[in-house]
C-alpha atoms as one frame of an Amber mdcrd trajectory, in Angstrom:
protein
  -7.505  42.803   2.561 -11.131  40.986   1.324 -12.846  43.356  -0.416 -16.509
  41.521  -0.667 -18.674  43.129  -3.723 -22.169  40.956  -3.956 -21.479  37.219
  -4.019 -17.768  38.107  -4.640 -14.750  38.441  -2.419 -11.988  40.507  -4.241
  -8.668  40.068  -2.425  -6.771  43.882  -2.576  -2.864  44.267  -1.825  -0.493
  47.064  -1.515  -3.076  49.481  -0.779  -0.794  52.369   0.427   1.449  52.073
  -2.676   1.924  55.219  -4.386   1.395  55.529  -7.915   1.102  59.300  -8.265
   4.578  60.556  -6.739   3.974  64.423  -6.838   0.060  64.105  -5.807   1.001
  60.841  -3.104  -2.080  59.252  -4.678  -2.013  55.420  -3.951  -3.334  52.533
  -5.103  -6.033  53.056  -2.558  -7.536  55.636  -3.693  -7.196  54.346  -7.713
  -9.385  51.687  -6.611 -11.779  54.497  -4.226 -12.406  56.449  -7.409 -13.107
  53.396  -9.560 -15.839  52.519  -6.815 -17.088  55.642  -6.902 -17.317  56.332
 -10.936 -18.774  52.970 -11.546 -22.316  54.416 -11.849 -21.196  56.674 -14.765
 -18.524  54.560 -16.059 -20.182  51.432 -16.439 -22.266  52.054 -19.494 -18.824
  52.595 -21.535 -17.352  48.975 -19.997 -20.189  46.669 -20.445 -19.376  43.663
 -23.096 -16.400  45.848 -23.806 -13.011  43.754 -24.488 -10.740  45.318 -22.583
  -6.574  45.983 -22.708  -5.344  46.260 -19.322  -2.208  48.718 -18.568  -0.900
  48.036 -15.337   1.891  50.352 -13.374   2.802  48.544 -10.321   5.557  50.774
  -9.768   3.563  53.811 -10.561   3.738  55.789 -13.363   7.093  56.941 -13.668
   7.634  52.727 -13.461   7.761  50.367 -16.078   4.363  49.521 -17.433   2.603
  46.696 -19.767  -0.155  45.690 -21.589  -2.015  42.932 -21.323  -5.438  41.711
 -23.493  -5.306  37.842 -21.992  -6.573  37.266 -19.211  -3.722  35.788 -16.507
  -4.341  32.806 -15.596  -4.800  33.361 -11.681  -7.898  35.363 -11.808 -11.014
  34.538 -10.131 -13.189  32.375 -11.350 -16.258  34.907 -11.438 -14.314  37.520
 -13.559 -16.237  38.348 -16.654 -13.876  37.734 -19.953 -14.649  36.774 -23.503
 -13.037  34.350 -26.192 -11.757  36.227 -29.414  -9.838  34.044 -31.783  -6.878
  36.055 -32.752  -5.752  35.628 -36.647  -2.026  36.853 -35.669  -1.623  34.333
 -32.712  -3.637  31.986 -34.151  -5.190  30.969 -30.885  -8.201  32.400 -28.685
  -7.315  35.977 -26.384  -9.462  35.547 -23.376 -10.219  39.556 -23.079 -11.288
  40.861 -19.810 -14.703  42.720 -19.933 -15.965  44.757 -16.681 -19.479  43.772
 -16.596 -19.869  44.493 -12.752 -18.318  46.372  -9.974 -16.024  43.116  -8.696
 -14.765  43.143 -12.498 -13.476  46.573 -12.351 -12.457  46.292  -8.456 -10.164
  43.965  -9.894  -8.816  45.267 -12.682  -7.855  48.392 -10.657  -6.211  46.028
  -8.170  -3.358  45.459 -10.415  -2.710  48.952 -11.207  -4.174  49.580 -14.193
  -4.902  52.919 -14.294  -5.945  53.107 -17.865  -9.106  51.683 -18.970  -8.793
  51.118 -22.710 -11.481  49.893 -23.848 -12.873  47.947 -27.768 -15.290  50.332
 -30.026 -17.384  47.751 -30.357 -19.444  45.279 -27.875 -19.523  41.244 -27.402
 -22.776  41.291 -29.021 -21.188  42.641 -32.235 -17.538  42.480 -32.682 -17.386
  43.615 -36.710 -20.271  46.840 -36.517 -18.707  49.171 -33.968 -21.685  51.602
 -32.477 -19.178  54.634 -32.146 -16.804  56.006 -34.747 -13.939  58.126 -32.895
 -11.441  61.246 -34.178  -8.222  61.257 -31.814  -6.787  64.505 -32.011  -2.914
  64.249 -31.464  -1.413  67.471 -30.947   2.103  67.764 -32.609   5.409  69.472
 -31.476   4.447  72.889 -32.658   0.767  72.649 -32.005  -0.824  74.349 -28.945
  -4.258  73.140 -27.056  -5.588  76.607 -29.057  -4.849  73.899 -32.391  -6.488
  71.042 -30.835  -9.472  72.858 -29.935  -9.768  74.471 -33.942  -8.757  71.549
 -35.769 -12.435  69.508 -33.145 -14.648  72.416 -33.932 -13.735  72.344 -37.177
 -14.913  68.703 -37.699 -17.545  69.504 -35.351 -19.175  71.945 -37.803 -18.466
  69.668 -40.764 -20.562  67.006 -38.907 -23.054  69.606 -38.102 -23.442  70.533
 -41.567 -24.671  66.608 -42.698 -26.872  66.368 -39.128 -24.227  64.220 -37.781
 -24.657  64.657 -33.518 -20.743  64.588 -32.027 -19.735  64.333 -28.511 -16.232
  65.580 -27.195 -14.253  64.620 -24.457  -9.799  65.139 -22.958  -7.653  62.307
 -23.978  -6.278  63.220 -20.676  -3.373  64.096 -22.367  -2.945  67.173 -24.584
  -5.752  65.810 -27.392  -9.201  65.155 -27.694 -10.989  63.019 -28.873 -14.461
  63.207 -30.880 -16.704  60.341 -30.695 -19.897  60.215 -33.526 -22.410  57.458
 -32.391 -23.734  55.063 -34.911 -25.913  52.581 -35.604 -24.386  48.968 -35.784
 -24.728  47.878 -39.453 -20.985  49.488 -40.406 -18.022  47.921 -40.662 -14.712
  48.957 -39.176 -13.256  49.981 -43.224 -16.910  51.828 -43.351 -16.320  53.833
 -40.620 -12.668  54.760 -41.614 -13.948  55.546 -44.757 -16.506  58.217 -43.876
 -13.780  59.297 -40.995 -10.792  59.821 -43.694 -13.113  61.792 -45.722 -14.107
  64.331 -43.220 -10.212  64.253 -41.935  -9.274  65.520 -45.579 -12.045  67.664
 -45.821 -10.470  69.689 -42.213  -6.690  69.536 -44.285  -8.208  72.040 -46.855
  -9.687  73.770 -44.458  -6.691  73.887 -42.010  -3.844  72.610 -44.158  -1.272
  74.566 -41.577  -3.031  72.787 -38.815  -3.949  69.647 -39.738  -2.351  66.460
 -40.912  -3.376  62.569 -41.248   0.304  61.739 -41.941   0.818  58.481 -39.128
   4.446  58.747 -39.302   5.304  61.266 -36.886   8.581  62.570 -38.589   6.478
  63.720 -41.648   3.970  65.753 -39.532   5.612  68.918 -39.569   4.520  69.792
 -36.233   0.713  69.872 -36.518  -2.277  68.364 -35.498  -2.757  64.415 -36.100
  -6.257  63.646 -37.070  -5.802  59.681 -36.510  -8.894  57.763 -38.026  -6.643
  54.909 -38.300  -7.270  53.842 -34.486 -10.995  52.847 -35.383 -10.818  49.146
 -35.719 -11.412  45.451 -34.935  -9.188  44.788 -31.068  -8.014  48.790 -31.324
  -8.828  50.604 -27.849  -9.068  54.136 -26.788  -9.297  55.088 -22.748 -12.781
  54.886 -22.121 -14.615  58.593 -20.423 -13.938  58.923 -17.077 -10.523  56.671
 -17.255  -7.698  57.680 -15.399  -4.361  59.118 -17.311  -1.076  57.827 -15.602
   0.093  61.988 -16.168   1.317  63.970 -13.025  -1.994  65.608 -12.398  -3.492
  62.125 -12.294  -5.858  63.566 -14.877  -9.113  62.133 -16.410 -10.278  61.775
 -20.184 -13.094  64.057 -19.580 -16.632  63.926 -21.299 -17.685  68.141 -21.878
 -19.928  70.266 -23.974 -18.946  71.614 -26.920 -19.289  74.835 -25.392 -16.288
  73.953 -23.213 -14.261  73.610 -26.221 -12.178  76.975 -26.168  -8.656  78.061
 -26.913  -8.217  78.347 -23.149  -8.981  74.799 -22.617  -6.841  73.201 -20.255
  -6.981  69.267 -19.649  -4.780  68.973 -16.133  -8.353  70.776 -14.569 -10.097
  67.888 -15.067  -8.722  65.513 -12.420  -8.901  62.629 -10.110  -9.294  65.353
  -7.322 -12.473  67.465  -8.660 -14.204  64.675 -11.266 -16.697  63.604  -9.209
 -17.726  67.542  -8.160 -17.804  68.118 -11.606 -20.686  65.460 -12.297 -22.634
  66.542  -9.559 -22.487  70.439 -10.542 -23.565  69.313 -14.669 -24.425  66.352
 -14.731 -23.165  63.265 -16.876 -22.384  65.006 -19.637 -22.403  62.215 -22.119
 -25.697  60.233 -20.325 -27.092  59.761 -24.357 -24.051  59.191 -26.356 -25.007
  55.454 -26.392 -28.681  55.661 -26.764 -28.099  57.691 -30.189 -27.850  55.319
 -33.215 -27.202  57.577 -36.369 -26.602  56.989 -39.773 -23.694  58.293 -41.720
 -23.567  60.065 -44.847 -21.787  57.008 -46.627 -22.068  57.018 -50.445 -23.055
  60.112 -51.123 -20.206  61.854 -48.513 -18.073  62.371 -51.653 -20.591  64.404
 -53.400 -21.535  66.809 -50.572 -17.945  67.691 -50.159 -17.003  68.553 -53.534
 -19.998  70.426 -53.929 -19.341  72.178 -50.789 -16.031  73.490 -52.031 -17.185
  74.109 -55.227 -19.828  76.286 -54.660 -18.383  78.158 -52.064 -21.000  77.579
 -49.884 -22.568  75.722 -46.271 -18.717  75.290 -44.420 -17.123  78.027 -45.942
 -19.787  80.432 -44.437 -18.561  79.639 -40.574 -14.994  78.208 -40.877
């Protein structure tokens, strides 16, 4: 089937291929709700590099990554040039810088949309820093949701605006928009320092130990993943999980121990926007600065004095 999307014809196959076994959801309807969400999706792709994960046996199938783009694409599809230090040659990255780019992508079954923290334009000065919350084997949602208030007030407490949205999984993740004059070790910086602040606040809860066997069960607060070719599912990305769920944008107020990310869905996403709205419309018109140097400071003198965080956490 010829899919044509302005000036560009995108050829679609196996259609009626499900990917979602319990739900019956096909590829079909992948693509549908990619056509659909491009409106409030596209702000998130543009000049993005983006790692493809395709499932073309569905999700209980084998699946694969790929950041090159193959070599039997279209002509029009948008991609980018990266020279990549480990290869030692250029990655031609696939951005989705118009519909037919995405139609495309979602063609070969990638469900995921993982996209860079930074843009084309600016490679090195990401314009969002990111917390993903990783819930460990004894931590409930009830965890998840303490552990990205807690930073939440933190922020709060040095004016620093946070958004929140699912991983479409069981974490969260907490994105801080920024203006582009830091560096990748900048923002891991600031982000470490807040993630140690939370493991005196929560040291039952909370852990930035990346090996998993020395977690103890709790919350991982990985600051790690901000970096130069590192990619998180952008909002409003598809989850290959059994509810066919969606890494959700919501308001803090939604953040509650009863939290549940399998409601927020391929099913009832799309309601959801039209009842409130796109949630996260001004992440990426906020450009903030950080704390930086004097980060350090603030927190020992908010421990020593007993005083600002201790008062609410």
């Amino acid at each position: 089937m010829k899919l044509t999307i302005g000036k560009h014809d995108v050829q679609l196959t196996n259609l009626d291929k499900v990917l979602w076994p319990e739900l019956g959801y096909t590829k079909g309807d992948l693509i549908n709700y990619y056509i659909n969400m491009y409106p409030y999706l596209k702000e998130y792709l543009l000049n993005r590099p983006l790692s493809m994960k395709s499932y073309p046996d569905g999700i209980n199938g084998k699946s694969f990554y790929q950041k090159d783009c193959p070599d039997y694409a279209p002509h029009w599809l948008s991609t980018y040039g990266i020279f990549s230090g480990h290869r030692k040659d250029i990655i031609n990255w696939v951005t989705i810088n118009k519909l037919s780019d995405l139609v495309w992508v979602a063609n070969r079954a990638s469900i995921e949309l993982h996209t860079w923290f930074s843009t084309t334009t600016n490679l090195d000065k990401p314009d969002f820093a990111v917390f993903d919350l990783d819930p460990g084997s004894k931590s409930s949602m009830k965890d998840v949701v303490d552990i990205a208030l807690t930073i939440k007030n933190i922020l709060d407490e040095f004016n620093v605006r946070s958004f929140v949205k699912t991983s479409g999984k069981r974490g969260l993740h907490v994105y801080i928009p920024v203006k582009t004059r830091y560096t990748y070790k900048e923002i891991r910086s600031f982000l470490q320092n807040v993630a140690e602040m939370v493991i005196k606040l929560k040291p039952e809860q909370a852990t930035v130990e990346w090996r998993k066997n020395k977690r103890q069960g709790k919350v991982y607060i990985d600051y790690r993943q901000n970096g130069k070719s590192k990619t998180l599912p952008a909002p409003y990305s598809l989850r290959p999980t059994s509810k066919a769920t969606v890494s959700t944008p919501l308001k803090w107020s939604e953040i509650t121990p009863d939290l549940n990310p399998d409601n927020y869905n391929i099913k009832n996403i799309e309601t959801r926007i039209k009842q409130k709205g796109n949630i996260w419309e001004t992440l990426l018109k906020i450009r903030q600065e950080l704390p930086g140097l004097f980060l350090g400071l603030l927190l020992f003198l908010s421990f020593s004095l007993f005083g600002g965080l201790n008062t609410f956490l």
